[in-house]
C-alpha positions as CSV (number, residue, x, y, z in Angstrom):
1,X,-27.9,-28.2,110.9
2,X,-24.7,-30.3,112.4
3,X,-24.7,-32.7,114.9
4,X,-22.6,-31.7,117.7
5,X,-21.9,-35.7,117.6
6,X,-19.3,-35.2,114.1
7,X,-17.7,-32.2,116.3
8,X,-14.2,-33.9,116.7
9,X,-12.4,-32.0,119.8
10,X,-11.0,-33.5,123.0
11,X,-14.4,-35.4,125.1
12,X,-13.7,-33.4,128.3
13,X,-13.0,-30.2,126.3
14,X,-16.9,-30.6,124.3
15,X,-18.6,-31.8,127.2
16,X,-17.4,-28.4,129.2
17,X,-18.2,-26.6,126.4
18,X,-21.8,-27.5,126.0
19,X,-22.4,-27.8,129.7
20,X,-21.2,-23.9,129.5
21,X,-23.5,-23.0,127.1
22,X,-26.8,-25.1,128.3
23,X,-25.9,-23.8,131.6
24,X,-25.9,-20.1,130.2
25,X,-29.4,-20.9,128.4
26,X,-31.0,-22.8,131.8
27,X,-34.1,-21.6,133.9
28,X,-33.1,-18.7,136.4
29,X,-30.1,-17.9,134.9
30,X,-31.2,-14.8,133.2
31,X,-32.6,-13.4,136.8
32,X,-29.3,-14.6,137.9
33,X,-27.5,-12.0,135.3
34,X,-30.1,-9.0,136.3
35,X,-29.3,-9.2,140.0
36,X,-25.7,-9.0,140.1
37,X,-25.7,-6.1,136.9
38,X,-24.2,-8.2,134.8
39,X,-25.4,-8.2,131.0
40,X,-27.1,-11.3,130.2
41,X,-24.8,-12.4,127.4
42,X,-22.2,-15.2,126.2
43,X,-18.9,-14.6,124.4
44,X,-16.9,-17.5,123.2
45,X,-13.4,-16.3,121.0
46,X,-12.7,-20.0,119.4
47,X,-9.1,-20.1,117.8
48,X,-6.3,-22.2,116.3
49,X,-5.5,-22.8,112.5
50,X,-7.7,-23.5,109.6
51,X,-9.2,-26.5,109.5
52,X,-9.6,-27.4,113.5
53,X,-13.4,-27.2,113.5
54,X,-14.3,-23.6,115.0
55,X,-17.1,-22.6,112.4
56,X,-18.3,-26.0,112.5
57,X,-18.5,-25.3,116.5
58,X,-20.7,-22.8,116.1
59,X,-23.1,-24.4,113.5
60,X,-23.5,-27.6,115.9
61,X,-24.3,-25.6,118.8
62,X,-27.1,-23.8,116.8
63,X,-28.5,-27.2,115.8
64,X,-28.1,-28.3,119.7
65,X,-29.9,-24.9,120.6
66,X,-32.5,-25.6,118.1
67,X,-31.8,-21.7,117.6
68,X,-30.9,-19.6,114.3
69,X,-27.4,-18.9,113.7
70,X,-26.7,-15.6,112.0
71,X,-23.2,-15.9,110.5
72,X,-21.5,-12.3,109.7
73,X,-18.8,-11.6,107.2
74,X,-17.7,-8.1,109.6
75,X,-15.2,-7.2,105.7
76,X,-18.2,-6.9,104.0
77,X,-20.6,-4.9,106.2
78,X,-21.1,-1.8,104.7
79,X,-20.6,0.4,107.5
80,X,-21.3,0.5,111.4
81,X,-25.3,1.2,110.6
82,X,-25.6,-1.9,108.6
83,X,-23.9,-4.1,111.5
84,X,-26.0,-2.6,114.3
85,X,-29.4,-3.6,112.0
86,X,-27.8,-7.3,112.0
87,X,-26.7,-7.5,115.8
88,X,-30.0,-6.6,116.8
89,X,-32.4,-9.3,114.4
90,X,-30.1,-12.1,116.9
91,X,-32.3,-12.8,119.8
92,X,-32.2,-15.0,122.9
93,X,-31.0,-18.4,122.3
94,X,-29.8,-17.8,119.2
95,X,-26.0,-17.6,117.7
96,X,-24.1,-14.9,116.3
97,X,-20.9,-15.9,114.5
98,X,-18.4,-13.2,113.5
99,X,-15.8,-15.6,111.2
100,X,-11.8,-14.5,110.7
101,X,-12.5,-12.0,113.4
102,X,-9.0,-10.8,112.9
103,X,-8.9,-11.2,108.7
104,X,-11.4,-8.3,108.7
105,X,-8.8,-5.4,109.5
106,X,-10.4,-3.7,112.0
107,X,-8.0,-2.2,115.1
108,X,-6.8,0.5,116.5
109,X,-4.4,1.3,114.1
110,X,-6.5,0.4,110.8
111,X,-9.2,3.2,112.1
112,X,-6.3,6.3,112.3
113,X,-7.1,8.6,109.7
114,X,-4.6,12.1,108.6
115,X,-7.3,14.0,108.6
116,X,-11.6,14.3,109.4
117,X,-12.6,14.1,105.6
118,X,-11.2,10.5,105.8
119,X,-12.3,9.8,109.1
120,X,-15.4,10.2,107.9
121,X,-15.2,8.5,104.2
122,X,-14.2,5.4,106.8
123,X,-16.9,6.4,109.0
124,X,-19.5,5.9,106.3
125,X,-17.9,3.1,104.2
126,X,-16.7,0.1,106.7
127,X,-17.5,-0.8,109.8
128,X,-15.2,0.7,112.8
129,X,-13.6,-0.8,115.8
130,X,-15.8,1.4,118.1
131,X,-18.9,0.7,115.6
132,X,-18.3,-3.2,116.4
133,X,-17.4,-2.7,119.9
134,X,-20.9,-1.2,120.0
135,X,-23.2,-3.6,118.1
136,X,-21.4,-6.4,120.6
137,X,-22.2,-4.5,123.9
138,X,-25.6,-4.0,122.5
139,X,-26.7,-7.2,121.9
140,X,-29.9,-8.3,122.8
141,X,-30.2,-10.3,125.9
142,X,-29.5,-14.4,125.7
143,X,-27.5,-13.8,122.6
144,X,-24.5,-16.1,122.2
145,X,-21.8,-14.4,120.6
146,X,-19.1,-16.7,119.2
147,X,-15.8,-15.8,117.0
148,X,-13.2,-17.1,115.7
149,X,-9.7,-16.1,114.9
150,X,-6.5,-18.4,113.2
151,X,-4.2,-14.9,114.8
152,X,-6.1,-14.7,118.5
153,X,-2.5,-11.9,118.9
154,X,-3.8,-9.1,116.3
155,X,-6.8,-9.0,118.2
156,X,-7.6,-5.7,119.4
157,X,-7.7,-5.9,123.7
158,X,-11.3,-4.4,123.8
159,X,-12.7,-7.0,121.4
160,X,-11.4,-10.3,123.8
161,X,-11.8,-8.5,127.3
162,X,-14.0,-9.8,130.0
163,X,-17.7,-9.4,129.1
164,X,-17.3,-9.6,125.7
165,X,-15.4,-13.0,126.0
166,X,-15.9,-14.7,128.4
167,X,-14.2,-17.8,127.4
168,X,-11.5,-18.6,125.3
169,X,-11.2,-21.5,123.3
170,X,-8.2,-23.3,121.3
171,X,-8.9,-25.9,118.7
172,X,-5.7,-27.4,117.9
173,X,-4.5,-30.3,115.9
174,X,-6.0,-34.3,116.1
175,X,-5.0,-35.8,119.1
176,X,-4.8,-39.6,118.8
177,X,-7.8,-40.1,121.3
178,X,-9.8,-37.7,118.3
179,X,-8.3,-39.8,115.7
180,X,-9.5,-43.0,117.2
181,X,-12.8,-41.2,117.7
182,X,-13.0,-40.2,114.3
183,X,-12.1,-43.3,112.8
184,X,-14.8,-45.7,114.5
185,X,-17.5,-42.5,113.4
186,X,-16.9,-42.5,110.3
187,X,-17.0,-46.7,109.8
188,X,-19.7,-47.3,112.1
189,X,-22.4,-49.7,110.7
190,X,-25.1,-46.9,110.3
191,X,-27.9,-49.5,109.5
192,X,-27.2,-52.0,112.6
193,X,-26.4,-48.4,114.8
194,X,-23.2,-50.6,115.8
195,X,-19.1,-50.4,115.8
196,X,-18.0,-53.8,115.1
197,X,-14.9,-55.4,117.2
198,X,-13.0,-55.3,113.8
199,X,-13.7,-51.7,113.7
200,X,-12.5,-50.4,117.1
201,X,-9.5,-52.6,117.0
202,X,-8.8,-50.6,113.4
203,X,-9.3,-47.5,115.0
204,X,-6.9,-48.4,117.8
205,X,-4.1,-49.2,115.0
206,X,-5.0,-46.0,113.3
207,X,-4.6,-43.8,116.2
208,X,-1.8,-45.2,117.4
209,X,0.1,-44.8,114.4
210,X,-1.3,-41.3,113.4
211,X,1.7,-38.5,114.2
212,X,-0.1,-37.3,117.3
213,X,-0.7,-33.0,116.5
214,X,0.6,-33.0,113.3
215,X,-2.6,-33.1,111.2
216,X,-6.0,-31.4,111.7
217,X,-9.4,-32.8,111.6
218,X,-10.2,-32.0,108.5
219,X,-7.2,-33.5,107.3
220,X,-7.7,-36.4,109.0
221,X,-11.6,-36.4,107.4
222,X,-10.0,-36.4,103.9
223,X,-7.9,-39.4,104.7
224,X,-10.9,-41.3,106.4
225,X,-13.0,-40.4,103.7
């Protein structure tokens, strides 16, 4: 698993982030859920381009979590029986990561048919809008549900709404604070468990001369590396 430690993203915006999801997972919580009617679930939608860290998100918080994280490819579910039979193996405390949410092709639009033979070849051979829409609102309780989009806008509404997500999440480009961040991580003296002066200074100069939101951190990882 991933250390949520080599998740680069703004300080304040990780430390809320975990805090959220701890918080979710904390004694009482759960009986909190039951006595207002609320489902006892956690949506995170976690966008911005390629390369920002959302996947990678997803796989630290598992690892935090100490949890399994069942990753699902929604394009290449065979049809709305075969996703419903995946949603519900994901149990409490565990993560449930739908990638490229909005790659799969699945909307209102996609799921209009000219006549019932097709609606039903479609039926039968992909997984629907409604079919997801389902398997999400039937998750077992404790589940966290977490996807990720570089097009948050083609979203359907239903799929983002309240209850389904309940936060949303961008991960941009590296900030210089990241980049300075980055650079002392990935030259820290792993044997002494130290950051020389020489270092941090570096990472200062680094930062500072990085174009501030111009590269991402995986970008900035091939450079470093």
């Amino acid at each position: 698993s991933r250390s949520m430690s080599t998740i680069e993203m703004e300080p304040t915006m990780k430390s809320d982030l975990v805090n959220d999801i701890m918080d979710f997972l904390s004694d009482g919580r759960q009986q909190h859920y039951a006595n207002r009617g609320i489902p006892y679930k956690r949506g995170y939608l976690i966008f911005g381009p390629p390369g920002t860290g959302k996947s990678s998100f997803a796989f630290a918080s598992a690892g935090m979590l100490n949890g399994k994280l069942y990753r699902a490819d929604i394009g290449q579910m065979k049809n709305d029986m075969h996703l419903g039979i995946l949603f519900n193996h994901v149990q409490k405390g565990d993560i449930l990561l739908l990638e490229d949410i909005d790659s799969a092709g699945i909307s209102r639009e996609s799921m209009k048919s000219t006549n019932k033979s097709e609606k039903k070849k479609d039926k039968d051979e992909k997984v629907t809008l409604s079919g997801l829409l389902g398997a999400i609102d039937g998750l077992n309780e404790g589940v966290i549900l977490m996807m990720t989009s570089n097009s948050p806008e083609s979203l359907d509404k239903a799929l983002i709404r309240p209850g389904r997500v309940d936060r949303q999440i961008f991960l941009g480009n590296v900030s210089s604070v990241t980049a300075e961040s980055m650079f002392k991580r990935f030259y820290h003296d792993d044997a002494t468990n130290t950051t020389s002066a020489e270092v941090i200074e570096l990472a200062k100069d680094f930062a500072a001369k990085l174009l501030e939101g111009k590269l991402t951190p995986a970008e900035v990882q091939g450079f470093l590396l």
